[in-house]
Phi, psi and omega in degrees: 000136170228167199288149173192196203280327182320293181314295177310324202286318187322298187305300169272022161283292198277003181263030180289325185306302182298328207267329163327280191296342170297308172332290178304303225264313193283327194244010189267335190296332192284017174268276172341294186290337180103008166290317193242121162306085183252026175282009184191098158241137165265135172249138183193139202270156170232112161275101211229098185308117173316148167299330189300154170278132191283325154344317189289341187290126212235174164240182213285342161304282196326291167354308204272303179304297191291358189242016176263312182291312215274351172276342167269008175252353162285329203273318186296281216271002177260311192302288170336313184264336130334273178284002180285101147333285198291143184293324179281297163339319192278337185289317178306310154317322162312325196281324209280332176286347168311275200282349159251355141338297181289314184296355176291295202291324157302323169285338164305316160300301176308310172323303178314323169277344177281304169298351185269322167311289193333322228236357147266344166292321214245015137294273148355279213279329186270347175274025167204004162046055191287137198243332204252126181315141201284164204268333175298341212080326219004072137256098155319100180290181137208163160307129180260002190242348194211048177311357172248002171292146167233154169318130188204157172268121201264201198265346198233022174068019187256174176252122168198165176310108173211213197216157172248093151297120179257138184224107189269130185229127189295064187305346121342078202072003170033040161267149196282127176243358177212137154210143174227154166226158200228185171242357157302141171251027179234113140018301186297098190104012193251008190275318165309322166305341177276319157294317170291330159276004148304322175232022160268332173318307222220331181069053156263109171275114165337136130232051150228136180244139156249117190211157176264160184345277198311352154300317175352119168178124191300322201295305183284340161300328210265352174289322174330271190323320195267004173263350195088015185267145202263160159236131197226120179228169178271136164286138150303104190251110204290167067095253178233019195267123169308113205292336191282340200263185197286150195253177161252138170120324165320134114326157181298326171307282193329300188317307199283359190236278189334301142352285225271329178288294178312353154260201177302292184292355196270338190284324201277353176300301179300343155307339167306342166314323163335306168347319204315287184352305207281342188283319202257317132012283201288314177307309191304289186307345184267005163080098160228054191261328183205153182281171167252339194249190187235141155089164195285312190277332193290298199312330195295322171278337162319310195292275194326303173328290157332271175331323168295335184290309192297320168296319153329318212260264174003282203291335199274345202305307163203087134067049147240031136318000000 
């Protein structure tokens, strides 16, 4: 086989699976052994700008009309190459029906993705018993060159096509132990999943999460709290009413994550959240600023590359190489 530009892209693209199961296989011994802690994690999103274009974003109409053509121009161009007798013609045709294919199937994928926003806005509107009509029109886009990028509010406040990285980091030693990308741009609802691949990795339960606001959410505190796991988040602070005391409506987790924020030992434990930080750093300085790739499994591998890098540097850094 020989190496090119192909060969590579191929390779670090399609090596997300393996690069998974290392993850889990490199750190369950520094787990064991008491090098690496994950008994105390920080979670944290990394917004990561998509290759898709805001151009590329289309509704649910557009949608329908461009995956009707581009299957009558697959249909058209499969007949052609049937009948065409000559061999070069047919290879070129070949190339051309190749390629409007793959554009059937990104449009077919985007609709799918366009329905899946529609039906989480409107899951969203009925879980806050929205009465007034969305400010959007609610019309839903999705992407035709990138169907699982979503619009998202980035870090410098703009809006652009990107993927949300969840980075579970060990604070103990700040190796990165768990990573996912999601299509969300909120936070918000990601702390179960975060254990739970924590505690599918290593079969280890977390019992501290260190996470910042937009994790915020009562329904996972108080499931946190009835497993014994602490949550150290920032209180909300509304106007001039003290965020510690108890609201209607609290649980006993909620009551007890207030308590605990509002005291000493609870800031300084969240401060330990910094850890997150050095990871996503090394990425950002490693110009890990926008993707290259298309789709959920190539960005988890892209990501997963890094992350094997940071950890590598981590572990010789001290001194359990």
């Amino acid at each position: 086989m020989s190496v090119n530009y192909h060969t590579l892209s191929d390779f670090r693209g399609s090596a997300g699976p393996v690069l998974d199961e290392l993850l889990s296989q490199s750190l369950t011994g520094l787990i064991a052994s008491g090098s690496v802690d994950v008994r105390v994690l920080a979670v944290d999103g990394m917004k990561l700008q998509s290759l898709a274009s805001g151009r590329s974003f289309r509704s649910a109409g557009r949608l329908a009309e461009l995956h009707r053509a581009s299957v009558e121009t697959v249909r058209k161009l499969r007949a052609e190459v049937d009948e065409d007798p000559a061999a070069s013609e047919r290879r070129i045709k070949a190339r051309r029906l190749a390629a409007a294919e793959d554009r059937a199937r990104r449009l077919e994928k985007a609709r799918g993705a366009q329905a899946k926003i529609e039906k989480r806005r409107d899951e969203a509107a009925a879980g806050q018993r929205r009465k007034e009509p969305r400010k959007d029109g609610g019309e839903s886009r999705a992407s035709t060159s990138d169907p699982d990028a979503r619009i998202m509010k980035m870090g410098d406040g703009s809006f652009r096509a990107a993927y949300n990285v969840q980075v579970k980091t060990a604070v103990g030693g700040a190796h990165v132990v768990g990573v996912s990308v999601t299509d969300r741009g909120s936070d918000y609802g990601l702390l179960g999943e975060a254990v739970g691949e924590v505690e599918r990795r290593y079969g280890v339960t977390p019992d501290k999460l260190l996470a910042d606001g937009g994790y915020f959410s009562k329904t996972e505190i108080e499931t946190l709290h009835g497993r014994g796991i602490e949550l150290f988040c920032p209180l909300p602070r509304k106007g001039k009413i003290d965020p510690a005391l108890p609201k209607r409506g609290d649980g006993p987790g909620t009551v007890a994550w207030r308590q605990r924020m509002a005291g000493e030992r609870g800031q300084a434990i969240y401060r330990r959240r910094f850890a997150t930080e050095r990871p996503h750093a090394h990425m950002r300085n490693h110009g890990f600023r926008r993707l290259l790739v298309r789709g959920v499994d190539k960005v988890k591998a892209v990501v997963l590359w890094h992350v094997h890098a940071f950890n590598s540097l981590q572990t010789k850094r001290l001194g359990l190489a």
